[in-house]
DSSP file (Angstrom, degrees, kcal/mol; ACC not computed):
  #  RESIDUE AA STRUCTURE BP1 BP2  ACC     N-H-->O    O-->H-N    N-H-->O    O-->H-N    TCO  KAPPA ALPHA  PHI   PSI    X-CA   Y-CA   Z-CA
    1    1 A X              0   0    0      0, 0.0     2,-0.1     0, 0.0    15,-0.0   0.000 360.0 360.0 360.0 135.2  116.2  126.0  231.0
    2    2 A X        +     0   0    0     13,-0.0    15,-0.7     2,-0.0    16,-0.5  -0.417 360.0 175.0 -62.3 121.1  112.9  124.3  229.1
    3    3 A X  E     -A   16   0A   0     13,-0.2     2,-0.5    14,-0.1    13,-0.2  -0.918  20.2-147.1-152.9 170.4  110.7  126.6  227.6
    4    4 A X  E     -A   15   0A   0     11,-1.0    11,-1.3    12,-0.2     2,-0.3  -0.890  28.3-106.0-129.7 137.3  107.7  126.0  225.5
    5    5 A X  E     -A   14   0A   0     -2,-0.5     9,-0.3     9,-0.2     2,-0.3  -0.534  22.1-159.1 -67.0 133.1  106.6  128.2  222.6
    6    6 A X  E     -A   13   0A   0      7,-4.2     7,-0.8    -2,-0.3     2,-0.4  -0.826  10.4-152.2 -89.3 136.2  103.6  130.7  222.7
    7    7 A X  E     +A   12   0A   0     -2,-0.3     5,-0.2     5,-0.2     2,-0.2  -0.878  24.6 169.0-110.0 147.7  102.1  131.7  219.3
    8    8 A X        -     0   0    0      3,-0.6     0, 0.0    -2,-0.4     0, 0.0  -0.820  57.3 -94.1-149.9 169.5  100.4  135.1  219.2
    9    9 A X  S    S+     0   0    0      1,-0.2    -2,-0.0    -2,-0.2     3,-0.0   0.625 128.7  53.6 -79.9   7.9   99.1  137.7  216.8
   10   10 A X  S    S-     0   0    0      3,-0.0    -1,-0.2     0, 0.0     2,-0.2   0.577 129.0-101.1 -95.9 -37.4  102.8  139.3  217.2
   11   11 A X        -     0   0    0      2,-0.0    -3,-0.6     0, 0.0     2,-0.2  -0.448  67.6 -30.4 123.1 -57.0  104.1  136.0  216.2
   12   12 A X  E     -A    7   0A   0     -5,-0.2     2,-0.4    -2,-0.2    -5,-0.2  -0.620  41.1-152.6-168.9 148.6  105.5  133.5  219.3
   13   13 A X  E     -A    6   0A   0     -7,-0.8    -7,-4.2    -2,-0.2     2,-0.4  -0.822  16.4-139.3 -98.5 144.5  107.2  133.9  222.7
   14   14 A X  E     -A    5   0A   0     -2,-0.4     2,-0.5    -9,-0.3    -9,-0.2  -0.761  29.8-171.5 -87.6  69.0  109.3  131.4  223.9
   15   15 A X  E     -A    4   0A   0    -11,-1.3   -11,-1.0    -2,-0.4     4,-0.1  -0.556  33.3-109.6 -88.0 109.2  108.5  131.2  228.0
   16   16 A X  E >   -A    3   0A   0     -2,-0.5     3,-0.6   -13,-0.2   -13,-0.2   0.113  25.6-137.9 -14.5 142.8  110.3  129.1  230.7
   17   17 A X  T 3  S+     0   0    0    -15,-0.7    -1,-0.2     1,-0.2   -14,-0.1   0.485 105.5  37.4 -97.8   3.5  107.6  126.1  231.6
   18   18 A X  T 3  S-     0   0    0    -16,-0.5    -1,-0.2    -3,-0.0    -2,-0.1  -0.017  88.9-171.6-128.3  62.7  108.7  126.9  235.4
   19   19 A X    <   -     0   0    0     -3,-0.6     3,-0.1     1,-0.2    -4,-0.0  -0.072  17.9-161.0 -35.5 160.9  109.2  130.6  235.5
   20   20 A X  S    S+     0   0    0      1,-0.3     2,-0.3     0, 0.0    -1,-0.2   0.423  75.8  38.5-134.8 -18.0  110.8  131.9  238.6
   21   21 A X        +     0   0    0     19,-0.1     2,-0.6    20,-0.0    -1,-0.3  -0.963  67.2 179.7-149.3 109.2  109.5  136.0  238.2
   22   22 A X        -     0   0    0     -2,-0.3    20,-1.7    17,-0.3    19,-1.3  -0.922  14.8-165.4-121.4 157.9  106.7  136.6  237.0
   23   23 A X        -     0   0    0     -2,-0.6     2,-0.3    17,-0.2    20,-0.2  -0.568  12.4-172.7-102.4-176.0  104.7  140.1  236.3
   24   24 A X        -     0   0    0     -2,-0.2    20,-0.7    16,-0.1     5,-0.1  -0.863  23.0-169.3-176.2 133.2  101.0  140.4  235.7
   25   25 A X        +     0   0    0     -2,-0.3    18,-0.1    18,-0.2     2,-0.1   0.597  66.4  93.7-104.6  -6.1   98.8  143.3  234.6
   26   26 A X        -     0   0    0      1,-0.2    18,-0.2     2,-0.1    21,-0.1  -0.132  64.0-150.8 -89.8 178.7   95.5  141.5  235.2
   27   27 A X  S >> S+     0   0    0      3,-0.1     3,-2.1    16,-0.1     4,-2.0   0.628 108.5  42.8-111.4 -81.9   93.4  141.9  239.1
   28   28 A X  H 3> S+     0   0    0      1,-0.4     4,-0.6     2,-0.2    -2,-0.1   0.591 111.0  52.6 -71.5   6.9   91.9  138.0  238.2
   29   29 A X  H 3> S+     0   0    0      2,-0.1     4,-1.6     3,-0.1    -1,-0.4   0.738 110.5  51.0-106.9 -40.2   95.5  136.7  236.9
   30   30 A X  H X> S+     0   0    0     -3,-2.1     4,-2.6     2,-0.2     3,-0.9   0.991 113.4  39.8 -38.1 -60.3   96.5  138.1  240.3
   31   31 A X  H 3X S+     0   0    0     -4,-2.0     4,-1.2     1,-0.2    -1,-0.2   0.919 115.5  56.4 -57.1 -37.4   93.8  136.1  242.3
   32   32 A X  H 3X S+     0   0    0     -4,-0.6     4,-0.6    -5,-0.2    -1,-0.2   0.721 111.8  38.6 -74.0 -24.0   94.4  133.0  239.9
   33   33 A X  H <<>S+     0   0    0     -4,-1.6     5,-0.7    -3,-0.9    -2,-0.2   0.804 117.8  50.7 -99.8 -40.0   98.3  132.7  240.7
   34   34 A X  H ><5S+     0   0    0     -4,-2.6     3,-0.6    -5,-0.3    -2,-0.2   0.718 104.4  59.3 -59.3 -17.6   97.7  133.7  244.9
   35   35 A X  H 3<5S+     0   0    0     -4,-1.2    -1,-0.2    -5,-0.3    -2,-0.2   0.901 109.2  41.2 -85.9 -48.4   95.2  131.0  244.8
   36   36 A X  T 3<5S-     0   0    0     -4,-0.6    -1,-0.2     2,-0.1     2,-0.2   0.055 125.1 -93.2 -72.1  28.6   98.2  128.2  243.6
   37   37 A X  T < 5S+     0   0    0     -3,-0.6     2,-1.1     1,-0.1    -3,-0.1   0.088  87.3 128.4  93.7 -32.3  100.8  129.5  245.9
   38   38 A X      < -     0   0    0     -5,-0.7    -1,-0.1    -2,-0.2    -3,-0.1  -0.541  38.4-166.3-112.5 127.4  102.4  131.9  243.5
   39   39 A X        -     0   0    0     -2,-1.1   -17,-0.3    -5,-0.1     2,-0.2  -0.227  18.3-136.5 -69.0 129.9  103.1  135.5  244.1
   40   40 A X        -     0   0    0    -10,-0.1   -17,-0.2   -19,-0.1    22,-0.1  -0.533  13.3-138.9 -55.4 142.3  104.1  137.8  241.0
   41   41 A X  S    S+     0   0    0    -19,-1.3    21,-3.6    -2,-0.2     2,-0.2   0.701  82.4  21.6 -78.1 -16.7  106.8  140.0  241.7
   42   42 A X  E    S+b   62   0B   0    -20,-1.7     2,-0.2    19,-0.3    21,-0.2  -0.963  70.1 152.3-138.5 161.3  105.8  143.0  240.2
   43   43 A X  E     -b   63   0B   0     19,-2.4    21,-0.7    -2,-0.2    22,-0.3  -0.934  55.2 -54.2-169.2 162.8  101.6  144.2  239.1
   44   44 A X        -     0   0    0    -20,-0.7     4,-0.3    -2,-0.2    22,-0.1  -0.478  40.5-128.0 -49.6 138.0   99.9  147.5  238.8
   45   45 A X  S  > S+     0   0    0     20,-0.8     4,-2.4     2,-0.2    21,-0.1   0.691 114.5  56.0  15.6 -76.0  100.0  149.8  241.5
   46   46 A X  T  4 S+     0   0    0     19,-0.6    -1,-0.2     2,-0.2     4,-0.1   0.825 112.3  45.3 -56.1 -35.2   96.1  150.1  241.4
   47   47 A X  T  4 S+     0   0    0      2,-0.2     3,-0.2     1,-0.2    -2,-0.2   0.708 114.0  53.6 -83.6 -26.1   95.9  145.8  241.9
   48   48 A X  T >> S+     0   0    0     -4,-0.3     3,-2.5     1,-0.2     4,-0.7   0.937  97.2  56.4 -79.9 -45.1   98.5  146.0  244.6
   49   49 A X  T 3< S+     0   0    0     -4,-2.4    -1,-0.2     1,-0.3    -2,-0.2   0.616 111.2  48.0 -71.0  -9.8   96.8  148.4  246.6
   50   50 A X  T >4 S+     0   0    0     -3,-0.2     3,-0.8    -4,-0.1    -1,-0.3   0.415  85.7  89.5-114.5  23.2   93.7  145.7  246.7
   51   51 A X  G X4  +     0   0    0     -3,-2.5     3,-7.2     1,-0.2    -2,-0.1   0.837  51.8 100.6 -42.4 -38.9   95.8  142.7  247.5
   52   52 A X  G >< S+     0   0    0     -4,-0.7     3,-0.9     1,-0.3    -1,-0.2   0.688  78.6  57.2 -28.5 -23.9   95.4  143.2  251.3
   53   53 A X  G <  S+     0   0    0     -3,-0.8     2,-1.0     1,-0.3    -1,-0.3   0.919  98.7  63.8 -70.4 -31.1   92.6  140.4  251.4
   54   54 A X  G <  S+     0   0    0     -3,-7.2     2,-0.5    -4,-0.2    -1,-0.3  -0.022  90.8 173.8 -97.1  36.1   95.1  138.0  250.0
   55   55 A X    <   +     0   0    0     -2,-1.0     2,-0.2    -3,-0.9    -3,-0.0  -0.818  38.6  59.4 -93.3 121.4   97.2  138.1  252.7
   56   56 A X  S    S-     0   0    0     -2,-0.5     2,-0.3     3,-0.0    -1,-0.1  -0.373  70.1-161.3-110.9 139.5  100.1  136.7  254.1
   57   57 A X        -     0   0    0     -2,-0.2     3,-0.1     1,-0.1     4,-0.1  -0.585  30.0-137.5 -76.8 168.5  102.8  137.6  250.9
   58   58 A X  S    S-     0   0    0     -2,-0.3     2,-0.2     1,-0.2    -1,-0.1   0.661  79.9 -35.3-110.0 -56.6  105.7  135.9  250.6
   59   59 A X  S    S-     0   0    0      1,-0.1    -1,-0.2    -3,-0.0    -3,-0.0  -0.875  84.4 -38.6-155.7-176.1  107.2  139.8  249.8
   60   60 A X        -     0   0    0     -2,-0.2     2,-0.3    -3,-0.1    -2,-0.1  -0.215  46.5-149.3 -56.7 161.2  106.9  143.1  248.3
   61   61 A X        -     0   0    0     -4,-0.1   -19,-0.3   -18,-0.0   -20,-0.2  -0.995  23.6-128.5-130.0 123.3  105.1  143.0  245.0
   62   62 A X  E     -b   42   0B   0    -21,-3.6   -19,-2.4    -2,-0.3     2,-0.4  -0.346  10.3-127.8 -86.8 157.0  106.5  145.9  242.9
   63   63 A X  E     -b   43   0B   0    -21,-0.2   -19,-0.2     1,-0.1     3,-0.1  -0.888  14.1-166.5-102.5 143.2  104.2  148.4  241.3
   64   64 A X        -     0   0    0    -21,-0.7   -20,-0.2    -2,-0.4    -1,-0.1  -0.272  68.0 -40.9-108.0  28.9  105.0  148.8  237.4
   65   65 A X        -     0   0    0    -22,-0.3   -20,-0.8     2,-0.0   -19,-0.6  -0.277  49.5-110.1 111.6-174.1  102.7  152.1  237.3
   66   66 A X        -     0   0    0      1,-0.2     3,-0.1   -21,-0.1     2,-0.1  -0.800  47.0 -87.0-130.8 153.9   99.8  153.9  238.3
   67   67 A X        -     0   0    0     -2,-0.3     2,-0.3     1,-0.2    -1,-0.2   0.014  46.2 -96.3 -28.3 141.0   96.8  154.9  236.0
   68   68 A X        -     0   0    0      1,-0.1    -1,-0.2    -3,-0.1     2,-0.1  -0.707  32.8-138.4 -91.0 142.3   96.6  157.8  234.1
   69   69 A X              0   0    0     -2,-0.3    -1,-0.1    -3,-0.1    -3,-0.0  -0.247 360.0 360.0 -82.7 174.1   94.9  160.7  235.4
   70   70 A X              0   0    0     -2,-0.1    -1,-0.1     0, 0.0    -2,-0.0   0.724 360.0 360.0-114.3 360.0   92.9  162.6  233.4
């Protein structure tokens, strides 16, 4: 598999250039990947529950947690 290095302040990821699964923690990284065609498989909880506009999914989108209460 091709993947192209990221440099960071952590120091560099090495990321598939055609990932197949991706996760996302962002609302607007959400919007930005349904807008080309691809769904994430997993996102906050809180981001999933305002998907509904951006329907039809492809599949479930798995929640990777809910906000902390206070």
């Amino acid at each position: 598999m091709a993947t192209k290095r990221i440099l960071h302040g952590l120091g560099a990821t090495d990321v598939p250039v055609r990932p197949t699964r991706i996760v996302v923690t962002g609302y607007f990284t959400v919007k930005a990947m349904m807008a080309l065609g691809i769904q994430p498989i997993a996102a906050p909880a809180v981001i999933i529950d305002h998907l509904l506009h951006l329907l039809p999914l492809e599949g479930a989108i798995a929640a990777i947690g809910v906000p902390k209460q206070a």
